[in-house]
GUKEDREN-964898 format. One line per 10 residues: their letters; for each residue x, y, z of N, C-alpha, C, O, CB. Coordinates in nm, 2 decimals. Each point is the difference from the previous one (the first is absolute). Glycine has a CB too. Layout:
<atoms>
A) X/Y/Z/X/Y/Z/X/Y/Z/X/Y/Z/X/Y/Z  ...
</atoms>
This chain:
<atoms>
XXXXXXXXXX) -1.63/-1.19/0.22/0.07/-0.10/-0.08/0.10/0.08/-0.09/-0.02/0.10/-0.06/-0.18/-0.25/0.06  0.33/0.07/0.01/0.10/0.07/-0.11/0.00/-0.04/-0.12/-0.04/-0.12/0.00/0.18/0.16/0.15  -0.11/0.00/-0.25/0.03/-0.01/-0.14/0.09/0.05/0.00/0.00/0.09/-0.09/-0.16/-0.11/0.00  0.22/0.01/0.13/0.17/0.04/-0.09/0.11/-0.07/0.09/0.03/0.02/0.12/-0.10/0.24/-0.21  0.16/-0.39/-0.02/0.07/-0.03/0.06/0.10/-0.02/0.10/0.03/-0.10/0.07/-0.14/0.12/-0.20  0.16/0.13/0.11/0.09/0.06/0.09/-0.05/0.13/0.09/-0.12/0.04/-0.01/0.27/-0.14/-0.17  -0.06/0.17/0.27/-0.10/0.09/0.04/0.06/0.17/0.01/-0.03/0.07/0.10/-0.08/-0.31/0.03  0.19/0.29/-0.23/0.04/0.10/0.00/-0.09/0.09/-0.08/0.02/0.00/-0.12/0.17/-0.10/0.17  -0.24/0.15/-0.02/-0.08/0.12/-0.06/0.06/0.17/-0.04/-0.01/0.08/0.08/-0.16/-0.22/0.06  0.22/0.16/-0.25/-0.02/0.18/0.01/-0.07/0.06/-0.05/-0.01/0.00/-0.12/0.16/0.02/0.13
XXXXXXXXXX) -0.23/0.06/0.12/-0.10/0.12/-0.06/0.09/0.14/-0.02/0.08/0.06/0.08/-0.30/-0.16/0.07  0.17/0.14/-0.33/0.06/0.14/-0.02/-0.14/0.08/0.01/-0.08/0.00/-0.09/0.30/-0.07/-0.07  -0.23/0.13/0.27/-0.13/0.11/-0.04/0.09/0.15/0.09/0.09/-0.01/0.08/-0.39/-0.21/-0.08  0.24/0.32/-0.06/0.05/0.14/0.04/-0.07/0.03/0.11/0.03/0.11/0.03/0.03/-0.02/-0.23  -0.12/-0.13/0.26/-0.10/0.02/0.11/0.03/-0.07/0.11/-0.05/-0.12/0.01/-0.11/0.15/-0.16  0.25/0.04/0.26/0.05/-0.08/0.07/-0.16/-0.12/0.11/-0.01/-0.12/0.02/0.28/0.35/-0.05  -0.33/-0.13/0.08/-0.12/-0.04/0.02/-0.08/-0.15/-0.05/-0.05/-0.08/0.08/0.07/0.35/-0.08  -0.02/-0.28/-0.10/-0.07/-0.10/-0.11/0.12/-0.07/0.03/-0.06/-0.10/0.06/-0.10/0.22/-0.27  0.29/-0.15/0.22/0.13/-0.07/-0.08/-0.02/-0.06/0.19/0.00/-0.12/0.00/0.21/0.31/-0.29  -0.22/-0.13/0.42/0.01/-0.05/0.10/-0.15/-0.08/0.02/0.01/-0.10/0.07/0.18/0.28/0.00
XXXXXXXXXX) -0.29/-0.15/-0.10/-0.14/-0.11/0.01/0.07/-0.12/-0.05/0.05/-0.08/0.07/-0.28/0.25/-0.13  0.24/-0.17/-0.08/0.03/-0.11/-0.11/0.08/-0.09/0.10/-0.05/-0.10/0.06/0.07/0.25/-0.30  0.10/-0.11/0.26/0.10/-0.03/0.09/-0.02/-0.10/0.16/0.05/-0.10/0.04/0.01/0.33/-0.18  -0.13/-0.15/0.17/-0.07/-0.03/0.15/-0.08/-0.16/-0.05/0.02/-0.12/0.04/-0.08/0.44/0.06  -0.07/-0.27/-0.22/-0.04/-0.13/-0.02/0.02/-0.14/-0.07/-0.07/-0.10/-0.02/-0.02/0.27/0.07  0.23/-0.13/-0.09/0.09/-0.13/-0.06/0.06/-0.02/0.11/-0.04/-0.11/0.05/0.08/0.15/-0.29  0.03/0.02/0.31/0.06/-0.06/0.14/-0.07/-0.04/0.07/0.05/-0.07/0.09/0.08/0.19/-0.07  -0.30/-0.12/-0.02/-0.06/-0.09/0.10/0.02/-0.15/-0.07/-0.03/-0.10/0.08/-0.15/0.29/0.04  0.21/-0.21/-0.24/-0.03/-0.09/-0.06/0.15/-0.13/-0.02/0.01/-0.11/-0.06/-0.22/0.31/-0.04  0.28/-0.12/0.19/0.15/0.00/0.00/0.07/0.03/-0.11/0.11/-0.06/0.00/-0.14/-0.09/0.14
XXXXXXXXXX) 0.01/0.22/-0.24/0.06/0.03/-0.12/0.09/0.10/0.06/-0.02/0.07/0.10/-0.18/-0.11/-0.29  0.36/0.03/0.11/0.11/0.13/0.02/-0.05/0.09/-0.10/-0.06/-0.03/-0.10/0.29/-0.10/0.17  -0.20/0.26/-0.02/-0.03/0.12/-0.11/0.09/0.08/0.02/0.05/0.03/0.11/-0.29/-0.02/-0.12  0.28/0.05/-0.10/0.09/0.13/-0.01/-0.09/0.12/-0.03/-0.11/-0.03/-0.05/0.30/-0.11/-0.04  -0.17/0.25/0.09/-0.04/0.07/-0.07/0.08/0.11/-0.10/0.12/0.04/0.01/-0.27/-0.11/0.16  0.05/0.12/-0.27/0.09/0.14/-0.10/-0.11/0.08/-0.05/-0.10/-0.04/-0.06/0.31/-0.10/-0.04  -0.16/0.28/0.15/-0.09/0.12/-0.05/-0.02/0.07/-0.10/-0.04/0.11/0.00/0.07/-0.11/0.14  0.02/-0.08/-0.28/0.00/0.04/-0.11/0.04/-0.13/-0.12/0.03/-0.10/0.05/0.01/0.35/0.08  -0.03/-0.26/-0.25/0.03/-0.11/-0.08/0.14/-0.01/-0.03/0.06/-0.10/-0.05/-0.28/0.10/-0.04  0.26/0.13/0.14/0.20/-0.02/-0.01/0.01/-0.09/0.13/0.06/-0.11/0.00/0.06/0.40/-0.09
XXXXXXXXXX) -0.17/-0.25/0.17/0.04/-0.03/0.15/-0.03/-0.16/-0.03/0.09/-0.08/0.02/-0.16/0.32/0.15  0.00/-0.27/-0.20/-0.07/-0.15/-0.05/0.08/-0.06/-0.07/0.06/-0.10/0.04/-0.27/0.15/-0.05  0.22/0.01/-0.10/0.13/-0.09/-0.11/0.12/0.00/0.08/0.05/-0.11/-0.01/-0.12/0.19/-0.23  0.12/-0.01/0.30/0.09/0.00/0.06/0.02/-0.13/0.12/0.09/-0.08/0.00/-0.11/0.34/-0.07  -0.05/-0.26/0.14/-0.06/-0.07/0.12/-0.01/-0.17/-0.07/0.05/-0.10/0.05/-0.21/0.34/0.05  0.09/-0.22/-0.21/-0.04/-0.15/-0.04/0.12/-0.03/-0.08/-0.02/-0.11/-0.06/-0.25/0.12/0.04  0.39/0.04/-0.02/0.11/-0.08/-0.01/0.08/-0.05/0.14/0.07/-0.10/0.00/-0.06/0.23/-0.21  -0.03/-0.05/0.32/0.06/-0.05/0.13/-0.04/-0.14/0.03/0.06/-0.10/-0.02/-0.06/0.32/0.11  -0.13/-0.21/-0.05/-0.10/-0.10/0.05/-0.04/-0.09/-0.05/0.01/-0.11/0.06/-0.06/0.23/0.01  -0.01/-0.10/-0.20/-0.08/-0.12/-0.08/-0.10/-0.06/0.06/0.01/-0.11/0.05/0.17/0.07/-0.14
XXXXXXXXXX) -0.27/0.11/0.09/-0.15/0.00/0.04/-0.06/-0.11/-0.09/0.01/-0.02/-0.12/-0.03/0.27/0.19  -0.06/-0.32/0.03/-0.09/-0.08/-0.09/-0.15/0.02/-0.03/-0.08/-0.08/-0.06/0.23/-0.06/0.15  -0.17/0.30/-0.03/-0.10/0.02/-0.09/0.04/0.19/0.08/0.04/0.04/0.11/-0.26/-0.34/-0.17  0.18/0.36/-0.07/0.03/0.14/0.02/-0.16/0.05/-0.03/-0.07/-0.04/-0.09/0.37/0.05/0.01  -0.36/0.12/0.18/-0.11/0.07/-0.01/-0.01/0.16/0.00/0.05/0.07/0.09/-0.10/-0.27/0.01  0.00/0.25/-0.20/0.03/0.16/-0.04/-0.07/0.01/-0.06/-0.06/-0.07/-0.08/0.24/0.13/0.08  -0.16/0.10/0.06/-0.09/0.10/-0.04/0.04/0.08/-0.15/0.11/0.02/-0.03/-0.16/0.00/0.31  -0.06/0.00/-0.34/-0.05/0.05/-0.10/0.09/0.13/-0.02/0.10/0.00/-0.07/-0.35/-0.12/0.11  0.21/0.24/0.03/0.04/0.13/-0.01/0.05/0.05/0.10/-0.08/0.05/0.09/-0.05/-0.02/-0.22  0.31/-0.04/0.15/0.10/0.03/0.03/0.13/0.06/-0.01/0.09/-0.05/-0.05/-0.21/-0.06/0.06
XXXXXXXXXX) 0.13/0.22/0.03/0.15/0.07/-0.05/0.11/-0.11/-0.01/0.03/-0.12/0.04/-0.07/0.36/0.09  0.10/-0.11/-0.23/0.16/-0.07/-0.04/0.00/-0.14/-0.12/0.08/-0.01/-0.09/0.01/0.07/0.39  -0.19/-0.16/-0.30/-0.04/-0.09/-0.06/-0.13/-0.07/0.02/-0.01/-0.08/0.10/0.22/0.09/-0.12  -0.31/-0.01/-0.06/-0.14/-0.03/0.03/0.01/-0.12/-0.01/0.11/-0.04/-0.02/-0.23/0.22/-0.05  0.00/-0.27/0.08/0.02/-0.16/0.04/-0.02/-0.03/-0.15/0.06/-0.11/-0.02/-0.16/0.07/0.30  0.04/0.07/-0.39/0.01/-0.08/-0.14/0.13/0.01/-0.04/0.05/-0.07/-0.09/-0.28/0.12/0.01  0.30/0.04/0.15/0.16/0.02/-0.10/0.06/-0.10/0.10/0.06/-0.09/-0.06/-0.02/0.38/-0.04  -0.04/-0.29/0.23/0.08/-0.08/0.09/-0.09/-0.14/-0.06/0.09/-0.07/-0.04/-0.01/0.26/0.28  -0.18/-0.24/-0.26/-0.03/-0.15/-0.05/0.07/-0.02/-0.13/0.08/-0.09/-0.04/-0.31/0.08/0.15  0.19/0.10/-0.18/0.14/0.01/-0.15/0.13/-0.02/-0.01/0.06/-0.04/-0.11/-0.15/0.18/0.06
XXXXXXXXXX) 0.16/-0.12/0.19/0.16/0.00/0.06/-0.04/-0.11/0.01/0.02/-0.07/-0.10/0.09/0.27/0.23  -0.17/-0.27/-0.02/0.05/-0.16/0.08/-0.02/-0.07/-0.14/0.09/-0.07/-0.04/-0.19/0.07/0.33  0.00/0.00/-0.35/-0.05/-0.08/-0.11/0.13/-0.03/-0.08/0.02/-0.11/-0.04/-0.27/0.21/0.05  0.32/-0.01/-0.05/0.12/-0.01/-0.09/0.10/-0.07/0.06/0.10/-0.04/-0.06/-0.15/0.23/-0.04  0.02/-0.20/0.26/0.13/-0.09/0.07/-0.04/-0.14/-0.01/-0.11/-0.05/0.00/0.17/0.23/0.18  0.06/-0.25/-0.20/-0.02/-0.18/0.03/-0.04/-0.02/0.15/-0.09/-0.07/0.03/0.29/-0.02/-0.21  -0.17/0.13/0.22/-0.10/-0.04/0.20/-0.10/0.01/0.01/-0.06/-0.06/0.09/0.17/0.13/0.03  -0.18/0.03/-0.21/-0.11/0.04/0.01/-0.10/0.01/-0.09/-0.09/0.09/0.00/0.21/-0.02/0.13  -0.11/-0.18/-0.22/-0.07/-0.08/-0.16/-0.15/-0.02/0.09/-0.10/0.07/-0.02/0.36/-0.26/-0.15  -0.27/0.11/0.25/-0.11/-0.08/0.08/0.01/0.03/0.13/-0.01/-0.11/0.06/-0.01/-0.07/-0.21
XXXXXXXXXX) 0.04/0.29/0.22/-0.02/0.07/0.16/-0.14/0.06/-0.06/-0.01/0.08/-0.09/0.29/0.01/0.22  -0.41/-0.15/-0.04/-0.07/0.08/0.02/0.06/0.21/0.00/0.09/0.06/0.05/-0.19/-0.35/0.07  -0.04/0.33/-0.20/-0.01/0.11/0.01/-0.07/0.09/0.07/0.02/0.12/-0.04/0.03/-0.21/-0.10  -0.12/0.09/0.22/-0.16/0.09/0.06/-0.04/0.12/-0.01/0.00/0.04/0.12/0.01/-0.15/0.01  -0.06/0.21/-0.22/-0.01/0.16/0.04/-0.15/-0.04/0.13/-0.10/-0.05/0.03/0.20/0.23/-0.34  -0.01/-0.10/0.35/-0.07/0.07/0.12/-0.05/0.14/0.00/0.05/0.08/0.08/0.09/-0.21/0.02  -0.21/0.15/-0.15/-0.05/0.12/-0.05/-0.15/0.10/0.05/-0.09/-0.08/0.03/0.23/-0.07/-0.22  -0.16/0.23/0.20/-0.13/0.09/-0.07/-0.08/-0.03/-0.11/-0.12/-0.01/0.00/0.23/0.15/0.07  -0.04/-0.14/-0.16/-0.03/0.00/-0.14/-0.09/-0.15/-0.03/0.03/-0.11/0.03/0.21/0.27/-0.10  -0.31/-0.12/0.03/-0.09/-0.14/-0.05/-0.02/0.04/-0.16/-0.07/-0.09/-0.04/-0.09/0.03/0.30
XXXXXXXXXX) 0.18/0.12/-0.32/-0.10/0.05/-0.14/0.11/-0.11/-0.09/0.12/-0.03/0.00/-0.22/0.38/0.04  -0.01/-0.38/-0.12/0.03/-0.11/-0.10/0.17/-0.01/-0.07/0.06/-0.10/-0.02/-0.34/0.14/-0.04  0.33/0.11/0.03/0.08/0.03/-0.08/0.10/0.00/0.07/0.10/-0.03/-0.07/-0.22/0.13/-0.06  0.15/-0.06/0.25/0.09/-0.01/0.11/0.06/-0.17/0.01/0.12/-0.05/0.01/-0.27/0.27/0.13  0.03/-0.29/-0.13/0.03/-0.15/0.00/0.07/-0.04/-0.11/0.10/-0.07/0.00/-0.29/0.03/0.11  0.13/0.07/-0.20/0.02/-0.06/-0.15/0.18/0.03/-0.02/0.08/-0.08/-0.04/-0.36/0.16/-0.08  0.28/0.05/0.17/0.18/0.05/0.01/0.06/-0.11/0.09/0.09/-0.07/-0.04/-0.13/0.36/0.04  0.00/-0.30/0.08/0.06/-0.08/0.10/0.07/-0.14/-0.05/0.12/-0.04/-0.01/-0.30/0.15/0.15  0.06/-0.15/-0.15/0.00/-0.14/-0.07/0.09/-0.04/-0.16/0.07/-0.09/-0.03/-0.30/0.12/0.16  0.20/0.04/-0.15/0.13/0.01/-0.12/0.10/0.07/0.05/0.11/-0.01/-0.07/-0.24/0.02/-0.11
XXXXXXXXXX) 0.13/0.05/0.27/0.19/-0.01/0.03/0.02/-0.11/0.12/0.11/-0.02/0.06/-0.05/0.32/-0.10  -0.14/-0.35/0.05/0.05/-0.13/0.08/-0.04/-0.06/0.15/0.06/-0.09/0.07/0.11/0.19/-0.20  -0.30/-0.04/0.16/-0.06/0.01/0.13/-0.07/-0.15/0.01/-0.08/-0.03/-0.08/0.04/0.31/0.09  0.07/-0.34/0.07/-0.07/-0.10/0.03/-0.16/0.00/0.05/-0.08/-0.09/-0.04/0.32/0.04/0.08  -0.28/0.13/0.02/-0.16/0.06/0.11/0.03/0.17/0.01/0.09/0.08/-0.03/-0.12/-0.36/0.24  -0.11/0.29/-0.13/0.02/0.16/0.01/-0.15/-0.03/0.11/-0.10/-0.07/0.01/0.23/0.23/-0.31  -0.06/-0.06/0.37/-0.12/-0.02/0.14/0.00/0.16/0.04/0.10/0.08/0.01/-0.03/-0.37/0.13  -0.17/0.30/-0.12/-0.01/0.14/-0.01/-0.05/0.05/0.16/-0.07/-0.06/0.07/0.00/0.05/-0.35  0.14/0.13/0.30/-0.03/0.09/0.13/-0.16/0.04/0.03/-0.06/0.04/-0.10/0.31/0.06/0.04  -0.31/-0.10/0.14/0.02/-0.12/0.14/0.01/-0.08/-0.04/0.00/-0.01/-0.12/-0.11/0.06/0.25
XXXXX) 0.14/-0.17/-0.06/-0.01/-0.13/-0.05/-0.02/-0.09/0.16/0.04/0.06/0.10/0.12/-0.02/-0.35  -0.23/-0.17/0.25/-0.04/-0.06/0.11/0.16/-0.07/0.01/0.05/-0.05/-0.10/-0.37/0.01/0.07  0.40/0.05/0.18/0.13/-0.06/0.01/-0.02/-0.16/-0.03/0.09/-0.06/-0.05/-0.02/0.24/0.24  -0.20/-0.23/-0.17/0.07/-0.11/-0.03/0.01/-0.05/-0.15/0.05/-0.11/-0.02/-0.12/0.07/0.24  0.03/0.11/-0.32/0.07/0.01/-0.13/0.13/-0.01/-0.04/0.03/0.01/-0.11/-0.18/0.10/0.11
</atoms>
């Protein structure tokens, strides 16, 4: 089932591996996906595109995903775009960061695809 109105997805994760699963299993779902290997690459990317929901990873060169949710957050396009870390990290304090800079959810590595 989709939840999301539209269907452009960008996953920023550094892991090309992880960024092609993700990928693979939104395309079964017919969702478009871009991808970006870092949170420059992302910010960059999500001014092209304008994703209607963007997914990233936590700990990333060049720009980690709380600073890249800190970027979109300050943009008007991106007030109410879903957020998602996609992460490792589960520990309370990681979230708590998250969330106050602007994360909508956080689903953590592994995760069951149909999440």
């Amino acid at each position: 089932m989709n939840f999301i109105t539209s269907n452009k997805i960008l996953i920023v994760d550094d892991d090309p591996k992880m960024s092609a699963f993700v990928a693979r299993q939104l395309r079964a779902q017919d969702y478009q996906t871009e991808l970006a290997k870092d949170g420059q690459e992302g910010l960059d990317k999500s001014a092209d595109i304008l994703p209607d929901l963007i997914l990233l990873d936590l700990s990333m060169p060049v720009m980690d995903g709380i600073t890249l949710i800190r970027e979109l957050r300050s943009l008007p396009n991106y007030k109410f775009t879903p957020l998602l870390m996609l992460t490792t990290e589960s520990g309370l304090d990681k979230k708590s960061e998250g969330k106050a800079a602007g994360a909508t959810g956080w689903i953590v590595k592994p995760f069951n695809p149909e999440q």
